[in-house]
N, C-alpha and C positions, 0 to 999 in steps of 0.2 A: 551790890546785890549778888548774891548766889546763882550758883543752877540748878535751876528749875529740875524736877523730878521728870522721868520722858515716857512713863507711865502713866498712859490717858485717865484722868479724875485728880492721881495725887496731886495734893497741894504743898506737899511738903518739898525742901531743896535739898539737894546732893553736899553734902560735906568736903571740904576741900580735899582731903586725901583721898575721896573715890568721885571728886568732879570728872573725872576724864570717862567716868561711867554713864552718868547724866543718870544717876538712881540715886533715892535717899537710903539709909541704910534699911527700912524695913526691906524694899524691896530689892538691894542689893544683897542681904540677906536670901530674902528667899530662890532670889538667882543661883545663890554661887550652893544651894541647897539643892535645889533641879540639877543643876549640871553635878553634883557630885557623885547625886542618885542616879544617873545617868553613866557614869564613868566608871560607880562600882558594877551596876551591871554588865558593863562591856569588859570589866577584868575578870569578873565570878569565876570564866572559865578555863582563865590564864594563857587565851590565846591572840594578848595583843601585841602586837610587836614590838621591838625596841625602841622605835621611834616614838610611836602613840604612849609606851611609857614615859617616855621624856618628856613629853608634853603635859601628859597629866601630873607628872612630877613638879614640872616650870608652874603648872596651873596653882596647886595646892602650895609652892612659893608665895608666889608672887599674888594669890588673892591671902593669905593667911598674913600676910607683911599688910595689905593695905589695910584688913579690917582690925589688925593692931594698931594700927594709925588712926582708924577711929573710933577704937574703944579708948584710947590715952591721948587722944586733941584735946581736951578739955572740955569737946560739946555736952551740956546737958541732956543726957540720955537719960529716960523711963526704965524703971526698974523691967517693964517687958521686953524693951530693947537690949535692955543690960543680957536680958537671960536670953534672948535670939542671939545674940552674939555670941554669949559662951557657946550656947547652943552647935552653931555653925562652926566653931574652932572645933568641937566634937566631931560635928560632920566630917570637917576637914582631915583628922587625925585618924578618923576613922577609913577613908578610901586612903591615908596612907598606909595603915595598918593591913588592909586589903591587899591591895597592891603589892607589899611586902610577901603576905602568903600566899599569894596567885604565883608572882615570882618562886617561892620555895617549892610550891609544887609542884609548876613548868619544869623550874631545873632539876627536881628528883626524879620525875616523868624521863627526862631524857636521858640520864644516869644510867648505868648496865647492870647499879647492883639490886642483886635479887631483895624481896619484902623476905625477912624474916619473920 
């Protein structure tokens, strides 16, 4: 027997490569979707420190490895499911991409050369 989803009403279980979440994938989806909209707004203005990039860095790892792990387990997934998960790799790639330009700007911000 699986694990149970930890989200009051769902009926649905947690797939072994995200059991340690106690979520089934819609709602492990839309977790790792909140928290990324959550991460780009606190980068927008490129003033999170090094460490908290580190972490959002390990985050967008290590959830983007497990929800690979459950798009290719072999579970029968719903073509809707199918597309929440591209979906969220978006997400994902997306607060990297952020990330990335929040960094370029902080580091040009502190630079001494004048805008041309």
């Amino acid at each position: 027997m699986g694990t149970p989803c930890q989200i009051s009403g769902c009926k649905n279980e947690a797939p072994q490569a995200i059991a340690e979440q106690r979520l089934c994938v819609l709602h492990f989806t839309l977790s790792l979707e909140a928290s990324c909209a959550e991460m780009r707004r606190e980068t927008a203005l490129g003033n999170a420190p090094q460490d908290r990039q580190r972490d959002i860095m390990r985050f967008i790892t290590e959830n983007g490895e497990r929800l690979a792990r459950v798009a290719t387990s072999g579970l029968h997934l719903t073509d809707d499911l199918k597309a929440r998960i591209l979906s969220t790799f978006l997400t994902l790639m997306n607060l990297r991409e952020n990330l990335d330009r929040s960094n370029m700007r902080s580091s040009f911000g502190r630079s001494s050369h004048p805008l041309r």
